[in-house]
C-alpha positions as CSV (number, residue, x, y, z in Angstrom):
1,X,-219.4,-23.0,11.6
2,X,-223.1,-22.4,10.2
3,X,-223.6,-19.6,8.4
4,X,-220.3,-18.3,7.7
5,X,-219.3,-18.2,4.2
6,X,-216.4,-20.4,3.1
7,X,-213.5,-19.0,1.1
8,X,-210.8,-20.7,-1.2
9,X,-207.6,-21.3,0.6
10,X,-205.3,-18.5,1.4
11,X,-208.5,-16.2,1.5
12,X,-210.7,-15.1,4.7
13,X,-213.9,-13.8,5.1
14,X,-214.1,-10.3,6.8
15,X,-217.0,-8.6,7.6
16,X,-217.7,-4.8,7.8
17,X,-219.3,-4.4,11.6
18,X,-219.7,-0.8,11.0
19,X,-219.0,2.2,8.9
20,X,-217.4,5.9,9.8
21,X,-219.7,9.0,9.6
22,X,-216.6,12.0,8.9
23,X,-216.5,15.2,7.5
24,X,-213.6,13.9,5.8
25,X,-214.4,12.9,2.1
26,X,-211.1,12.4,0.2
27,X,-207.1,11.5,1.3
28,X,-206.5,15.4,0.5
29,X,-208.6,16.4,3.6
30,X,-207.3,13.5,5.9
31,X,-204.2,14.6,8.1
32,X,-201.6,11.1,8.2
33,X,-202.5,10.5,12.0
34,X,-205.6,10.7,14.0
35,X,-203.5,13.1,16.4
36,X,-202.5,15.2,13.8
37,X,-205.8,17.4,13.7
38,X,-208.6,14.5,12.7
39,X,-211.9,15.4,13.6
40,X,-214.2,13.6,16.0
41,X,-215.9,10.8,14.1
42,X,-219.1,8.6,14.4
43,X,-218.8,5.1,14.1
44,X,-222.2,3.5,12.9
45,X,-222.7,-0.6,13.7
46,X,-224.6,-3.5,12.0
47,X,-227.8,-4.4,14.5
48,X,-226.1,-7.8,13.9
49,X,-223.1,-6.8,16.7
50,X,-225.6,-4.5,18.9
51,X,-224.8,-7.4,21.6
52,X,-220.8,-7.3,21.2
53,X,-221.6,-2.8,22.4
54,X,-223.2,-3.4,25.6
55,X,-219.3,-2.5,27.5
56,X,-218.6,0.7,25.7
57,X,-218.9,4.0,27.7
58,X,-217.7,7.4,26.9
59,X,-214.2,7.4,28.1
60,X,-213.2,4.0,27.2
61,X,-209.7,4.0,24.8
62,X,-210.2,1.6,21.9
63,X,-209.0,0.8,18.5
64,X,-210.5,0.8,15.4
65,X,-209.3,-1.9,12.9
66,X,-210.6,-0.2,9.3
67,X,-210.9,-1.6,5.7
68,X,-209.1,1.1,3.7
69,X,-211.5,0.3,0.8
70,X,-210.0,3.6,-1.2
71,X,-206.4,1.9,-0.9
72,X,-203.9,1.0,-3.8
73,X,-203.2,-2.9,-2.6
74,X,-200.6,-3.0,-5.5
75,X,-198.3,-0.8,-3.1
76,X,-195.4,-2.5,-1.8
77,X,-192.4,0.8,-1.2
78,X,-193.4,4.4,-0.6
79,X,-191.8,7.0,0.5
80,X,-192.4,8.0,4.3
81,X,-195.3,10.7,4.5
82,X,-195.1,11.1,0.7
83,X,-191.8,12.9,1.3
84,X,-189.6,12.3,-1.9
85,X,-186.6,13.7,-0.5
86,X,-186.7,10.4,1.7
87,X,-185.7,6.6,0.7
88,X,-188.6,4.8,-0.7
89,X,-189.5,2.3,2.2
90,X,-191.3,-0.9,2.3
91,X,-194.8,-0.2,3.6
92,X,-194.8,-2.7,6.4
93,X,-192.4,-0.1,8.2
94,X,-194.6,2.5,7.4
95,X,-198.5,3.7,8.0
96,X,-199.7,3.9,4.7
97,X,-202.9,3.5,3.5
98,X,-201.6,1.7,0.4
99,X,-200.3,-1.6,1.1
100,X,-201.3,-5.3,0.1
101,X,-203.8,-5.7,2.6
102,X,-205.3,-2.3,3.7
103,X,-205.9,-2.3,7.4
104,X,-205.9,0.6,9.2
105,X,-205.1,0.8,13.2
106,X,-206.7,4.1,15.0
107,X,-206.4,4.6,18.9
108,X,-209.5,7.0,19.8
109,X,-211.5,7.8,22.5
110,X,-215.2,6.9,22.6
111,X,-217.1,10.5,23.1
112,X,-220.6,9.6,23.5
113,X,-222.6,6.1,22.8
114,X,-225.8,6.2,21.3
115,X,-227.7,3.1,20.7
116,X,-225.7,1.5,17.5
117,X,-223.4,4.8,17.3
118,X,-219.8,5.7,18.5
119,X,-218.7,9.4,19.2
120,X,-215.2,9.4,19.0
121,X,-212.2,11.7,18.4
122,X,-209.2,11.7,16.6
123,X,-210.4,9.6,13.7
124,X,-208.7,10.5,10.1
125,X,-210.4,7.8,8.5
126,X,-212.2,8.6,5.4
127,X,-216.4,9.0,5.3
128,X,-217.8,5.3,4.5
129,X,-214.9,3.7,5.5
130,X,-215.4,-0.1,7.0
131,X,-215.1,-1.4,10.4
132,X,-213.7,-4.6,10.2
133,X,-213.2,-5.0,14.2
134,X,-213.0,-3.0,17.5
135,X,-210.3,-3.8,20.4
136,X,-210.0,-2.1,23.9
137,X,-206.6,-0.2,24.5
138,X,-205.3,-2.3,27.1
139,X,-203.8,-1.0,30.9
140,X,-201.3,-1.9,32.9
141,X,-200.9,-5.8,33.1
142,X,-202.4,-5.0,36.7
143,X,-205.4,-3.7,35.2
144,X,-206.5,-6.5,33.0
């Protein structure tokens, strides 16, 4: 493909789509899950992906793939929701943040669209924190 950047094998190219505008600044202030009292959120896009927007209305369920660029990718065991009376468990069977590569899943609900900016709730993802891609929440196989 033209234009896209090669990488050396074993490697791919992501690129950040967008960025999150939060009141939260550090991991301190971020609850573990979006539904366990995250703030709403704005998601601010490249002018590059204005096209990719057109379909988003407030309403619309969709998840946010993020770039946890604050994450420890030398992680491979923590223990579950930093509670050290637990086993220390491999961090594929966990949420955390800190793993090899650190993508973050978050379900929300798109508030308000403006232009290149997403309202939405529920989002404990860090201020500044990439947008590597957006996916709708999908219905019923009926729906689709």
């Amino acid at each position: 493909m033209t234009g896209v950047p090669s990488a050396p094998s074993g490697y791919f190219v992501v690129h950040q789509l967008a960025r999150v505008e939060s009141t939260l600044h550090s991991r301190a202030d971020a609850p573990r899950q979006g539904d366990e009292g995250a703030p709403d959120a704005w998601i601010v896009f490249d002018e590059s992906v204005q096209a990719a927007l057109a379909d988003i209305a407030p309403g619309d369920e969709i998840l946010l793939i993020t770039w946890f660029d604050r994450a420890d990718r030398d992680v491979q065991t923590v223990y579950p929701r930093g509670d050290t009376s637990r086993t220390p468990t491999g961090v594929f069977s966990t949420r955390s943040p800190d793993r090899p590569n650190p993508l973050g899943l978050h379900r929300v609900t798109v508030l308000d669209v403006d232009g290149l900016r997403l309202h939405v709730n529920n989002l404990e993802a860090l201020d500044g924190t990439p947008i590597v891609d957006v996916k709708p929440v999908l219905g019923d196989i009926s729906d689709r």
